[in-house]
PDB file with one MODEL, atoms N, CA, C and O in Angstrom:
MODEL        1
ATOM      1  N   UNK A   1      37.692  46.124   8.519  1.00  0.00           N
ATOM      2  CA  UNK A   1      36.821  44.965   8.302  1.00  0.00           C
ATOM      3  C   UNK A   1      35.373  45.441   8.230  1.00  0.00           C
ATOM      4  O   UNK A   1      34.966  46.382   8.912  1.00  0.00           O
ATOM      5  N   UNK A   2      34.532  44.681   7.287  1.00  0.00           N
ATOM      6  CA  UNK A   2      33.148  45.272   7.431  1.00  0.00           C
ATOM      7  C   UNK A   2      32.351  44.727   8.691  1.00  0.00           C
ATOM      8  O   UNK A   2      32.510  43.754   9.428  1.00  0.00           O
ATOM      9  N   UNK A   3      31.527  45.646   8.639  1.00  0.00           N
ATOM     10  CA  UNK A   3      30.463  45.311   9.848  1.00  0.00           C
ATOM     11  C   UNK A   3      29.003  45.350   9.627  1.00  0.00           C
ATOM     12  O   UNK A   3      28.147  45.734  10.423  1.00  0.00           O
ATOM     13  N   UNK A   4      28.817  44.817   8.218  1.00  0.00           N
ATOM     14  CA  UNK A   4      27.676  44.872   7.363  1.00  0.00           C
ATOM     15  C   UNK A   4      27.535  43.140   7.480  1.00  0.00           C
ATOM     16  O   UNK A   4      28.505  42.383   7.518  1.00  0.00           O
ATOM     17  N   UNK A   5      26.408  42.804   7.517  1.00  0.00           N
ATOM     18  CA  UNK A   5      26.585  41.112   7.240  1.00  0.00           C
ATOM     19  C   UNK A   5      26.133  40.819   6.146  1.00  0.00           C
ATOM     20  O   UNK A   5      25.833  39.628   6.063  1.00  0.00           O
ATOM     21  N   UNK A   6      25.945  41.444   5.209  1.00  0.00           N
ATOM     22  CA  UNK A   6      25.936  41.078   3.696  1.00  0.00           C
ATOM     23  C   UNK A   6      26.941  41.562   3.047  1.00  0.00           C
ATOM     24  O   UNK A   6      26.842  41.184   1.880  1.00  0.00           O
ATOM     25  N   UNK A   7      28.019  42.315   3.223  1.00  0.00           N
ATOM     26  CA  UNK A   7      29.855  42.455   2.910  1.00  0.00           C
ATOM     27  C   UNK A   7      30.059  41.462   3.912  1.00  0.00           C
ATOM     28  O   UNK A   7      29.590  40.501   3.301  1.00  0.00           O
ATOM     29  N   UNK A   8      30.348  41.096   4.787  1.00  0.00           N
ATOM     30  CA  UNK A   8      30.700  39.788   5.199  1.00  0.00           C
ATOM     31  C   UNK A   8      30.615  38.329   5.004  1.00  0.00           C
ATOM     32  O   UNK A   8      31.280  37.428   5.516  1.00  0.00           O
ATOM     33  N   UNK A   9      29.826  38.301   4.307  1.00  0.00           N
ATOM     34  CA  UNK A   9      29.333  37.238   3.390  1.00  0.00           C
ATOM     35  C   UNK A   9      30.172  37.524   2.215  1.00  0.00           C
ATOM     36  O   UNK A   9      31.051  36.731   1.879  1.00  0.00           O
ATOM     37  N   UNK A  10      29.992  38.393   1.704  1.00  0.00           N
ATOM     38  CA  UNK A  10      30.503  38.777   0.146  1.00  0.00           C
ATOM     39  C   UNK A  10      32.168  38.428   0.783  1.00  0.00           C
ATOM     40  O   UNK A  10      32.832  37.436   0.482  1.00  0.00           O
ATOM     41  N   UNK A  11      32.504  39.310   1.532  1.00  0.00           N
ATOM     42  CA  UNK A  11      33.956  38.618   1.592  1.00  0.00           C
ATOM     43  C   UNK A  11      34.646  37.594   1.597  1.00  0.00           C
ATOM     44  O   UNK A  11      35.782  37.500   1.133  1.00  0.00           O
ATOM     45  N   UNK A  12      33.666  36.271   2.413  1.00  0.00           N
ATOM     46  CA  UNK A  12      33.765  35.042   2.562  1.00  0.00           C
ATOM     47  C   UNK A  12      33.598  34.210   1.167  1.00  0.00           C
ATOM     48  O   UNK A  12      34.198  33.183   0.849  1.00  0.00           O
ATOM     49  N   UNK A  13      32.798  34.801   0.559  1.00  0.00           N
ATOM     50  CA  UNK A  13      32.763  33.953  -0.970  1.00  0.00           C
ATOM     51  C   UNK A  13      33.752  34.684  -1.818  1.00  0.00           C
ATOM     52  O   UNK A  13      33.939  34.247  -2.953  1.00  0.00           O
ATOM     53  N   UNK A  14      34.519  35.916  -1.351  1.00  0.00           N
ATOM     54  CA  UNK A  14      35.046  36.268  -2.454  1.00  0.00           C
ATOM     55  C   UNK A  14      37.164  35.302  -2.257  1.00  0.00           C
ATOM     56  O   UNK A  14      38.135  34.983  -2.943  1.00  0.00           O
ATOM     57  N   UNK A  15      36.706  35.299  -0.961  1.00  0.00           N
ATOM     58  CA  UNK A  15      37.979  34.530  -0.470  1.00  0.00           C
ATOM     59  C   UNK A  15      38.151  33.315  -0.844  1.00  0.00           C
ATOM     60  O   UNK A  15      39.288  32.914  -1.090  1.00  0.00           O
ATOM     61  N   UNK A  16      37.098  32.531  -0.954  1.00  0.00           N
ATOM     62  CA  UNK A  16      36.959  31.070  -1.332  1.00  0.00           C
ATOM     63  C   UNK A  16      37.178  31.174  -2.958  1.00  0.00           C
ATOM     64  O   UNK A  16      37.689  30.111  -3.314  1.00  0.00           O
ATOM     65  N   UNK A  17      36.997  31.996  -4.010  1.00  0.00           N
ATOM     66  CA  UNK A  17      36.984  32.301  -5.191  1.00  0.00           C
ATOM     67  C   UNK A  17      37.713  32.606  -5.594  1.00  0.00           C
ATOM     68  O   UNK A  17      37.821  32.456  -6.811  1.00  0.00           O
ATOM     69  N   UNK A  18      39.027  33.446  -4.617  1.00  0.00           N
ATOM     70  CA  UNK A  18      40.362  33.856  -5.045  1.00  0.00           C
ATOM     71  C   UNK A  18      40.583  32.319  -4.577  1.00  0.00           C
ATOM     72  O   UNK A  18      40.806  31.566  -5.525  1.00  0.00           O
ATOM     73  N   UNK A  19      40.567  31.794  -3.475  1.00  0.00           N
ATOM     74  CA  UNK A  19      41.501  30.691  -3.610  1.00  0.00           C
ATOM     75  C   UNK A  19      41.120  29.594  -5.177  1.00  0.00           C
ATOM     76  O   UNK A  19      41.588  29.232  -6.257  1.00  0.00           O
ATOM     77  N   UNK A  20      40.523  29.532  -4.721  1.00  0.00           N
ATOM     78  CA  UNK A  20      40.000  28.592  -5.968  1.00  0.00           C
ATOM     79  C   UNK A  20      40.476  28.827  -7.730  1.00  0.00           C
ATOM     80  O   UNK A  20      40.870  28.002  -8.554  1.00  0.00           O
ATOM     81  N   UNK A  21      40.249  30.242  -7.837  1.00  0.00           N
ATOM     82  CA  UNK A  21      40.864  30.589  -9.031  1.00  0.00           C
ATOM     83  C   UNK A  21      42.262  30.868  -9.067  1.00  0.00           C
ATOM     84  O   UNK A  21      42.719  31.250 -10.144  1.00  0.00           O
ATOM     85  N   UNK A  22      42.829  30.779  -8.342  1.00  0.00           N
ATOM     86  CA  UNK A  22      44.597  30.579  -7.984  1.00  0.00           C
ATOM     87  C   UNK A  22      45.151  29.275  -8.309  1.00  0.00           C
ATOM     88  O   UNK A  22      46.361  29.158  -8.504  1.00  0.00           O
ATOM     89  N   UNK A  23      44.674  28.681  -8.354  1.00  0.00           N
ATOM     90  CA  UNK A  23      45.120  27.149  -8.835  1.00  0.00           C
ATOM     91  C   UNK A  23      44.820  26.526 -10.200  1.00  0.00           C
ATOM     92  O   UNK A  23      45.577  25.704 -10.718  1.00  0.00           O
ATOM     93  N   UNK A  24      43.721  26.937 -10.739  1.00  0.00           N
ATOM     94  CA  UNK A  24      43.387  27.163 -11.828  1.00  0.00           C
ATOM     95  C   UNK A  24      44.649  28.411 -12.695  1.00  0.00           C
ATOM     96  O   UNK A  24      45.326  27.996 -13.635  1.00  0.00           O
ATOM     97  N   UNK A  25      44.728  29.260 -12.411  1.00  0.00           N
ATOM     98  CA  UNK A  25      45.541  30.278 -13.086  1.00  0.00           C
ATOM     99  C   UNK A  25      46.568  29.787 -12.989  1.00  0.00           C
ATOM    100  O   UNK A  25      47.317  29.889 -13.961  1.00  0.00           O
ATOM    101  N   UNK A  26      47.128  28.911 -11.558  1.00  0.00           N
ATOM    102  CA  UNK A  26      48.485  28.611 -11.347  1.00  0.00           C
ATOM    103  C   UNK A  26      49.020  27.341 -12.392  1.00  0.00           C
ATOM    104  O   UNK A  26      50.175  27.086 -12.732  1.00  0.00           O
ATOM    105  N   UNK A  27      47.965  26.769 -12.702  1.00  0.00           N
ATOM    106  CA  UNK A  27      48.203  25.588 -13.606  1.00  0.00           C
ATOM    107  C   UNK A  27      48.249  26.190 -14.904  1.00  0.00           C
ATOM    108  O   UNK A  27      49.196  25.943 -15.650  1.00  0.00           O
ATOM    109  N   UNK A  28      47.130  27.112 -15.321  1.00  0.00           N
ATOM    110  CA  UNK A  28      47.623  27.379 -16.642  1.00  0.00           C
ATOM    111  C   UNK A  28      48.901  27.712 -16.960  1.00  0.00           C
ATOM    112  O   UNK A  28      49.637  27.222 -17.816  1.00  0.00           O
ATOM    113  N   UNK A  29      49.093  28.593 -16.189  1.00  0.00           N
ATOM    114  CA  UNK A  29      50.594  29.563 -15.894  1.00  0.00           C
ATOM    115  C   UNK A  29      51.861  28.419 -16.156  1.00  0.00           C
ATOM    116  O   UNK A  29      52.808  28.625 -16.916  1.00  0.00           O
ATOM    117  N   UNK A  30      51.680  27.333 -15.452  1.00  0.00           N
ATOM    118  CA  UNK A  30      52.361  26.021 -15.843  1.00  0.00           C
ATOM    119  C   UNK A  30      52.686  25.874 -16.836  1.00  0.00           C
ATOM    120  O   UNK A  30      53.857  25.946 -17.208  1.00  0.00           O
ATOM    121  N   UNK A  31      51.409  25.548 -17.747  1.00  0.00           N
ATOM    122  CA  UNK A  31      51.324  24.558 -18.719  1.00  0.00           C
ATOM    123  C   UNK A  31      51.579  25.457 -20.015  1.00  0.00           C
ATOM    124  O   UNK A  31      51.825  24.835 -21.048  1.00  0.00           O
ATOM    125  N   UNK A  32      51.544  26.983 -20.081  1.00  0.00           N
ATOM    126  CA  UNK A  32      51.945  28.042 -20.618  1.00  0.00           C
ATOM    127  C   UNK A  32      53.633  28.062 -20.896  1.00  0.00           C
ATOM    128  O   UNK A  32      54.267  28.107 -21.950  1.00  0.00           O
ATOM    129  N   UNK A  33      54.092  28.006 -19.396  1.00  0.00           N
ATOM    130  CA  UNK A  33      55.728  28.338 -19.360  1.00  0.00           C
ATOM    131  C   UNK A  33      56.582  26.813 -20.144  1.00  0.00           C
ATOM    132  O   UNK A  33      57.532  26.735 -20.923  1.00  0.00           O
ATOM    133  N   UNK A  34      55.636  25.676 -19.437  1.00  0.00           N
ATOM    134  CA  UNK A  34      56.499  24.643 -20.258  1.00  0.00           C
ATOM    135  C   UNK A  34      56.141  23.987 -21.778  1.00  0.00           C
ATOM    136  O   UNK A  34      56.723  23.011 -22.250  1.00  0.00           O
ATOM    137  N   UNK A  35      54.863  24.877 -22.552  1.00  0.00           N
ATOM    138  CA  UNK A  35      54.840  24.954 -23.778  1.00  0.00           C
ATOM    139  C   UNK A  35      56.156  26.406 -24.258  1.00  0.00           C
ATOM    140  O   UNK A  35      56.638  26.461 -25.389  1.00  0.00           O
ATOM    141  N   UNK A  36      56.314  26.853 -23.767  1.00  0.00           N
ATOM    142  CA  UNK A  36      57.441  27.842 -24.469  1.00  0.00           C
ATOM    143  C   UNK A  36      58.682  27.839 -24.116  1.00  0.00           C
ATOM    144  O   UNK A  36      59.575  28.418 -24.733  1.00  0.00           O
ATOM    145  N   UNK A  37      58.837  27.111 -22.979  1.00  0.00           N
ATOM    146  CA  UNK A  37      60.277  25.944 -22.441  1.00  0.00           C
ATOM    147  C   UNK A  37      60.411  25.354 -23.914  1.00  0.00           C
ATOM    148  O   UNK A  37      61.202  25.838 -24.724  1.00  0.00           O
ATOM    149  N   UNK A  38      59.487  24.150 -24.237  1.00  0.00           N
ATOM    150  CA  UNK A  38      59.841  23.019 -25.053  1.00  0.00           C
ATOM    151  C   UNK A  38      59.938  23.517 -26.442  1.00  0.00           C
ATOM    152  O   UNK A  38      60.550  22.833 -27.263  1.00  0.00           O
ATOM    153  N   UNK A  39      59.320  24.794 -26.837  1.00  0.00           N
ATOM    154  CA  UNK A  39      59.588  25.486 -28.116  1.00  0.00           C
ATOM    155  C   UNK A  39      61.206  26.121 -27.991  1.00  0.00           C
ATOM    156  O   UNK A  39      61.982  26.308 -28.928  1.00  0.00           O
ATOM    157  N   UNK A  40      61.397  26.331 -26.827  1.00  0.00           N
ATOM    158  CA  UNK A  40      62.427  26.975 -27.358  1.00  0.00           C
ATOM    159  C   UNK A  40      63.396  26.197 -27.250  1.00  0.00           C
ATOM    160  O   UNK A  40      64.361  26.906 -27.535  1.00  0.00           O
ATOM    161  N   UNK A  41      63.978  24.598 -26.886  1.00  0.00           N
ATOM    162  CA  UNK A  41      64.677  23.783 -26.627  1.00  0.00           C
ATOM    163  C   UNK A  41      64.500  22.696 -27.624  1.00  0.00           C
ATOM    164  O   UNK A  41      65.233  21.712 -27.520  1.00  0.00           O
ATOM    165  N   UNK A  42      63.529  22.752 -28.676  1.00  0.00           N
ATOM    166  CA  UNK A  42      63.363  22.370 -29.879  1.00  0.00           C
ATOM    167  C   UNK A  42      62.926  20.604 -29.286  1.00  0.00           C
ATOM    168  O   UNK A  42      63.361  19.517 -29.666  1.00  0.00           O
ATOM    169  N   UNK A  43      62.146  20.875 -28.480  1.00  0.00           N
ATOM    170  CA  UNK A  43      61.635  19.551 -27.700  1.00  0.00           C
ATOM    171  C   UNK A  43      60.612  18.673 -28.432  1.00  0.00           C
ATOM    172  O   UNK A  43      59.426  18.973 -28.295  1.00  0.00           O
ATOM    173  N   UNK A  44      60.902  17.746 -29.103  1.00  0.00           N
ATOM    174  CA  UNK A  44      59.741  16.607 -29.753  1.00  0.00           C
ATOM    175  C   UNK A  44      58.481  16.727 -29.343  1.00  0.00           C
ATOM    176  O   UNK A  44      57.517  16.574 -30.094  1.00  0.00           O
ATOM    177  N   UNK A  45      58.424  16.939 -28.426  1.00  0.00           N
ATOM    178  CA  UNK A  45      57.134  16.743 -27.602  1.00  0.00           C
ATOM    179  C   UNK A  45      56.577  18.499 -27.409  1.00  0.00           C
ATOM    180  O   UNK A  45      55.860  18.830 -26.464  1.00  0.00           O
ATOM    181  N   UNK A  46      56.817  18.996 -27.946  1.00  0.00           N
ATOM    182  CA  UNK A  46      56.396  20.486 -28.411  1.00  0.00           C
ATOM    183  C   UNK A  46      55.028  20.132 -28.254  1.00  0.00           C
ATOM    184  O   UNK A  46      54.450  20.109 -27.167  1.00  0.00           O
ATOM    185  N   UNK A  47      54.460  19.825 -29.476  1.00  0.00           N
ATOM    186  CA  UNK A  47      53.057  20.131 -30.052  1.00  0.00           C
ATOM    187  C   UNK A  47      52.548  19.819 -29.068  1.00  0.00           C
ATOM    188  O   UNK A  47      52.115  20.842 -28.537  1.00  0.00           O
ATOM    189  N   UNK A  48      52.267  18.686 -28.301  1.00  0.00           N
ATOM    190  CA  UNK A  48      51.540  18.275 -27.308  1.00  0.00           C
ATOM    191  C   UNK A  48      51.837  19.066 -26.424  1.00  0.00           C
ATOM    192  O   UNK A  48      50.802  19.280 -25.792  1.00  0.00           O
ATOM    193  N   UNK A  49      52.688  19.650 -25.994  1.00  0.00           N
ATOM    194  CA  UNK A  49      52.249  20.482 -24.940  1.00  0.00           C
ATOM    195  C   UNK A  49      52.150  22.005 -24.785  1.00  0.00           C
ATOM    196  O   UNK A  49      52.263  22.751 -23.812  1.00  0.00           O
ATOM    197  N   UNK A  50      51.838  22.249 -26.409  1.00  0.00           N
ATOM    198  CA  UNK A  50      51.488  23.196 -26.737  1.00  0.00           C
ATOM    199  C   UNK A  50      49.644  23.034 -26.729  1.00  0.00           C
ATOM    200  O   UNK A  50      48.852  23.934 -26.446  1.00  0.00           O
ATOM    201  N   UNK A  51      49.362  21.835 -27.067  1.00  0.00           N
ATOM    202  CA  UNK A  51      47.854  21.935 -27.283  1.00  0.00           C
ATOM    203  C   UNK A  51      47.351  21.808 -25.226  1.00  0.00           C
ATOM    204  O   UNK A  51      46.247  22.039 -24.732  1.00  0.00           O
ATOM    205  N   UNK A  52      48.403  21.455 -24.639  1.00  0.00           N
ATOM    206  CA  UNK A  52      47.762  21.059 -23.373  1.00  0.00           C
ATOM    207  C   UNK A  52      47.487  22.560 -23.266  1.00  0.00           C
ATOM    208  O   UNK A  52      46.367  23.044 -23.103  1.00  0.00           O
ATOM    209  N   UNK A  53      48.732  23.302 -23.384  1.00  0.00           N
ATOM    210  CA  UNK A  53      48.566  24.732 -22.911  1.00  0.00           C
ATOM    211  C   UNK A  53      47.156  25.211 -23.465  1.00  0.00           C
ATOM    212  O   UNK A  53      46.970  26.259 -22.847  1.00  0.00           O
ATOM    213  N   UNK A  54      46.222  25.039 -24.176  1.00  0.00           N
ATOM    214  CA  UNK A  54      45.829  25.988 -24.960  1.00  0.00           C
ATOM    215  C   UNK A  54      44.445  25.460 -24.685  1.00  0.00           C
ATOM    216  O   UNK A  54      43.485  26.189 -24.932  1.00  0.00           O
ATOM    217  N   UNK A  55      44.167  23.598 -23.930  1.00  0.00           N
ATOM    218  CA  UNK A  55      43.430  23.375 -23.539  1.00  0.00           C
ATOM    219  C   UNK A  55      43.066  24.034 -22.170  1.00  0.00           C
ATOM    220  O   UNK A  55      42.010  24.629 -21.952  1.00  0.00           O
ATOM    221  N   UNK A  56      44.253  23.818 -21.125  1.00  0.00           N
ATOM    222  CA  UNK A  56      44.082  24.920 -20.272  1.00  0.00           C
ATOM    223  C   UNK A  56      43.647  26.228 -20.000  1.00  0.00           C
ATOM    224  O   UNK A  56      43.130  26.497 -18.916  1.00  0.00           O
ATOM    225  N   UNK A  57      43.835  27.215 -21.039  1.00  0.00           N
ATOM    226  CA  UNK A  57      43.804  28.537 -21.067  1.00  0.00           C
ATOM    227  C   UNK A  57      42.143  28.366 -21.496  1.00  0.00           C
ATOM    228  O   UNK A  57      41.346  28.933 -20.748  1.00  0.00           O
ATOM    229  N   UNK A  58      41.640  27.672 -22.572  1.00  0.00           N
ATOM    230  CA  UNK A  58      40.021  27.312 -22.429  1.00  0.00           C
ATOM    231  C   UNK A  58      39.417  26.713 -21.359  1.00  0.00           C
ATOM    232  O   UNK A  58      38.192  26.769 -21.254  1.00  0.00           O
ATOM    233  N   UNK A  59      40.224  26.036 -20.388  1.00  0.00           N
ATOM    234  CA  UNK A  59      39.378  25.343 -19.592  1.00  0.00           C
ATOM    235  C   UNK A  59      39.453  27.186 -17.957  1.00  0.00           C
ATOM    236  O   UNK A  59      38.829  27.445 -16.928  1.00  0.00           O
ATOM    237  N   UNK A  60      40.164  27.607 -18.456  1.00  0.00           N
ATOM    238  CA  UNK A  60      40.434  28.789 -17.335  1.00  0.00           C
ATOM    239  C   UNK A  60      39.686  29.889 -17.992  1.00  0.00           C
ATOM    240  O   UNK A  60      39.803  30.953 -17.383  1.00  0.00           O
ATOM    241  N   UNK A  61      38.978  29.939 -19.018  1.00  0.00           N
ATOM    242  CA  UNK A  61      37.857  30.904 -19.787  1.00  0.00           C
ATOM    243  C   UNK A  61      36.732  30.350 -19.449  1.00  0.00           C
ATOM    244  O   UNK A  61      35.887  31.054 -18.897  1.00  0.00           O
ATOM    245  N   UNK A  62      36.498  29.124 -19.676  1.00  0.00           N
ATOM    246  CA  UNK A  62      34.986  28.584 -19.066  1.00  0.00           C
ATOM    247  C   UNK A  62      34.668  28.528 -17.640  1.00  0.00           C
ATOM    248  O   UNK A  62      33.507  28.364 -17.267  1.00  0.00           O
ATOM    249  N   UNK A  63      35.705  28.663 -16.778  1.00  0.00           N
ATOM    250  CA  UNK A  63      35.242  28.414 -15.566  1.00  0.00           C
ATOM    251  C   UNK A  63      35.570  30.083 -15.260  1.00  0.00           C
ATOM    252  O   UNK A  63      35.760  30.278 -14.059  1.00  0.00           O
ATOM    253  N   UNK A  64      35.660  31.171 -16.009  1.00  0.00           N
ATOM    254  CA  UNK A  64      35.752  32.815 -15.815  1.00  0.00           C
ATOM    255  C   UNK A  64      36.999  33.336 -15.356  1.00  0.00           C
ATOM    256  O   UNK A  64      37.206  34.531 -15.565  1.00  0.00           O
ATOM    257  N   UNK A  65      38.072  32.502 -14.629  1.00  0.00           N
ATOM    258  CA  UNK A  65      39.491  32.475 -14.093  1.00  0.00           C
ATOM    259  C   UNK A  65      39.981  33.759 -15.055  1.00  0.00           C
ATOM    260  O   UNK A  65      40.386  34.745 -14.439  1.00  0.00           O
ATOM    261  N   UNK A  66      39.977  33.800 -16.050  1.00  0.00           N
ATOM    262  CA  UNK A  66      40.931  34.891 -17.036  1.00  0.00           C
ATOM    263  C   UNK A  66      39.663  35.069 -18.426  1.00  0.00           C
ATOM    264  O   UNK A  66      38.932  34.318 -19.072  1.00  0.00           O
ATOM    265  N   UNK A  67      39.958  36.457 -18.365  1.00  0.00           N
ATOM    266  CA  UNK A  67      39.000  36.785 -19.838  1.00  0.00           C
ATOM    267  C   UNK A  67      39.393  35.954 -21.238  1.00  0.00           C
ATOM    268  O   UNK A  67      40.522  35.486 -21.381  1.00  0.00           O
ATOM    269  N   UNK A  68      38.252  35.801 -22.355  1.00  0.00           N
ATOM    270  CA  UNK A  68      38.924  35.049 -23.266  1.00  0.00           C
ATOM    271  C   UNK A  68      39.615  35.908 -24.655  1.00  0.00           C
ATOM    272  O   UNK A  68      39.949  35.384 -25.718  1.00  0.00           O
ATOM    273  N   UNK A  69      39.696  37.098 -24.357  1.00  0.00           N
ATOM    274  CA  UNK A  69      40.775  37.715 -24.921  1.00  0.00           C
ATOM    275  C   UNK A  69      41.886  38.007 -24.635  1.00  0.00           C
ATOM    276  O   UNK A  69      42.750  38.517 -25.348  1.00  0.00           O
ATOM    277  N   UNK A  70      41.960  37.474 -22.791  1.00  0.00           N
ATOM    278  CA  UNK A  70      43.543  37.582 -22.869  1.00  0.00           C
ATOM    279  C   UNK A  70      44.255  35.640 -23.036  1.00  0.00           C
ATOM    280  O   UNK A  70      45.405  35.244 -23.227  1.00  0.00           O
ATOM    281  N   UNK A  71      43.172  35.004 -22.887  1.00  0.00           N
ATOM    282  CA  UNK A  71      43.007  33.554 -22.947  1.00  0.00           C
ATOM    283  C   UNK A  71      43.636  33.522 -25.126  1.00  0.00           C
ATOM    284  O   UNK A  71      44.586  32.891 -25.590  1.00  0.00           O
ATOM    285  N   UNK A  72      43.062  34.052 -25.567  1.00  0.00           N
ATOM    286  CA  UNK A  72      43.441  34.285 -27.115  1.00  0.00           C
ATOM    287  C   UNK A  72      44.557  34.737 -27.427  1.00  0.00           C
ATOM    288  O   UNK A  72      45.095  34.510 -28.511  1.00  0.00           O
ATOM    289  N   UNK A  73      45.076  35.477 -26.459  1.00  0.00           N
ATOM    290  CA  UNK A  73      46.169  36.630 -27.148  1.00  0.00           C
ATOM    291  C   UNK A  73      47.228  35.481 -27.127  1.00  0.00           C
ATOM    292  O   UNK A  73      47.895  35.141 -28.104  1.00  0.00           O
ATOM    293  N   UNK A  74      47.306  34.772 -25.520  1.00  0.00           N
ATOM    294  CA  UNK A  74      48.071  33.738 -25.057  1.00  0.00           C
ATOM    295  C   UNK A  74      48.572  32.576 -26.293  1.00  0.00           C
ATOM    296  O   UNK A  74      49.669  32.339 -26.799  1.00  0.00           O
ATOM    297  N   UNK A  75      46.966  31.900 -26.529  1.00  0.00           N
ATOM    298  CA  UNK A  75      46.727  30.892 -27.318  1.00  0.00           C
ATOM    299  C   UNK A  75      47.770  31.604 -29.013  1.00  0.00           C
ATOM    300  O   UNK A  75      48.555  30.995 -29.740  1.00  0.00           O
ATOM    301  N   UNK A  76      47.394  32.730 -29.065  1.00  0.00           N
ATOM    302  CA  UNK A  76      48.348  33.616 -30.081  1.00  0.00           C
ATOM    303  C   UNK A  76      49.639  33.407 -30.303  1.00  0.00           C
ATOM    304  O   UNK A  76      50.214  32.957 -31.294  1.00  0.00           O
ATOM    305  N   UNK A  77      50.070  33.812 -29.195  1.00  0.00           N
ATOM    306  CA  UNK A  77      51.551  33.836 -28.838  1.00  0.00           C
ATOM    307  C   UNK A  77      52.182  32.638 -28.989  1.00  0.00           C
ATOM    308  O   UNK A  77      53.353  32.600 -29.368  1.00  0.00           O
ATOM    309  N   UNK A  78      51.524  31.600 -28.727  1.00  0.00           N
ATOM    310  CA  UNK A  78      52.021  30.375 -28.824  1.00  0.00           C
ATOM    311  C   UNK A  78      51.958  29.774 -29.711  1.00  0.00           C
ATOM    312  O   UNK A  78      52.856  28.936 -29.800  1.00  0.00           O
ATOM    313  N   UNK A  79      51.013  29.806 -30.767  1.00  0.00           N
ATOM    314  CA  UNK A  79      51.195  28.965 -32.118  1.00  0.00           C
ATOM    315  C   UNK A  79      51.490  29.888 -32.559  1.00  0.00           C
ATOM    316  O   UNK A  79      50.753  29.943 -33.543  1.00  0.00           O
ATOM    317  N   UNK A  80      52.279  31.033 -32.568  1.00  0.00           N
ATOM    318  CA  UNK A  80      52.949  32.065 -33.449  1.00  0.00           C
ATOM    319  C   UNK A  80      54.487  31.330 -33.421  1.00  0.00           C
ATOM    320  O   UNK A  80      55.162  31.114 -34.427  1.00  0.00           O
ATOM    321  N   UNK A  81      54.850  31.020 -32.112  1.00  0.00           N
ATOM    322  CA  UNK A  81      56.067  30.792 -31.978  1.00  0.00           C
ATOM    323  C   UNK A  81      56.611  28.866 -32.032  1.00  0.00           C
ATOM    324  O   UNK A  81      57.769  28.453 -31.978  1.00  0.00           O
ATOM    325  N   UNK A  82      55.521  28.154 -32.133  1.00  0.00           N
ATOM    326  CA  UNK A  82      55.595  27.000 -32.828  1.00  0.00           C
ATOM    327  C   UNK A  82      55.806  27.197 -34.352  1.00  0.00           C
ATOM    328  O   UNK A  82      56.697  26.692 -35.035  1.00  0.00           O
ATOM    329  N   UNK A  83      54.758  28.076 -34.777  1.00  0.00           N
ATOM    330  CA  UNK A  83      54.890  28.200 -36.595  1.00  0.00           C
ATOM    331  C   UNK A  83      56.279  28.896 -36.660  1.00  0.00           C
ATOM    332  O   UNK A  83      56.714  28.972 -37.809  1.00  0.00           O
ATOM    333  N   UNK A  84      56.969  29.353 -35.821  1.00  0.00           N
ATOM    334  CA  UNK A  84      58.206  29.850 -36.219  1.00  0.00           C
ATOM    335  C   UNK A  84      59.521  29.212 -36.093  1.00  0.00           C
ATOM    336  O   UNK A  84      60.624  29.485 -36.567  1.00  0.00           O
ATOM    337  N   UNK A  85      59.116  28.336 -35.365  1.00  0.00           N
ATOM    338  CA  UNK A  85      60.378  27.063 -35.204  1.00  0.00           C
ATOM    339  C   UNK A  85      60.331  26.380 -36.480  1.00  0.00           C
ATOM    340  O   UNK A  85      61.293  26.394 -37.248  1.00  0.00           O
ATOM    341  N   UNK A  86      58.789  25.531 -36.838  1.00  0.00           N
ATOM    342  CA  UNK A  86      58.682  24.882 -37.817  1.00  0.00           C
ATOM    343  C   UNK A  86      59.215  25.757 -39.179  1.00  0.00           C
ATOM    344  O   UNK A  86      59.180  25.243 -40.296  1.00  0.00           O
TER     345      UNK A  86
ENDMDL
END
């Protein structure tokens, strides 16, 4: 443990920041798995929750949660594999 009180501080905000960005990631992570659930089960309701996903993965780039090139690659992957059903 540090015994610096400015790393002790830093630790305390860095703890509050993992938590915080864990729920954020954990939702994208969600809204990711059940856009490629509903693609692959040929689910009506695809598109929409393909765009939720993709709103997510931007809303987890603006708040810094995940870089926006791996936020892209994602967004990639997924209207690759909608355009391939259609």
């Amino acid at each position: 443990m540090a015994n610096i009180k400015s790393q002790i501080k830093r630790n305390k905000q860095n703890e509050k920041r993992r938590l915080r960005n864990r729920i954020v990631r954990g939702s994208t992570r969600s809204a990711v798995n059940k856009a490629r659930v509903a693609i692959g089960e040929q689910n009506e309701n695809r598109e929409d929750l393909v765009l939720k996903a993709i709103v997510a993965l931007d809303k987890a780039v603006q708040k810094g949660v995940i870089h926006k090139n791996n936020a892209a690659r994602k967004k990639s992957r997924l209207m690759k594999r909608l355009a391939a059903v259609k």
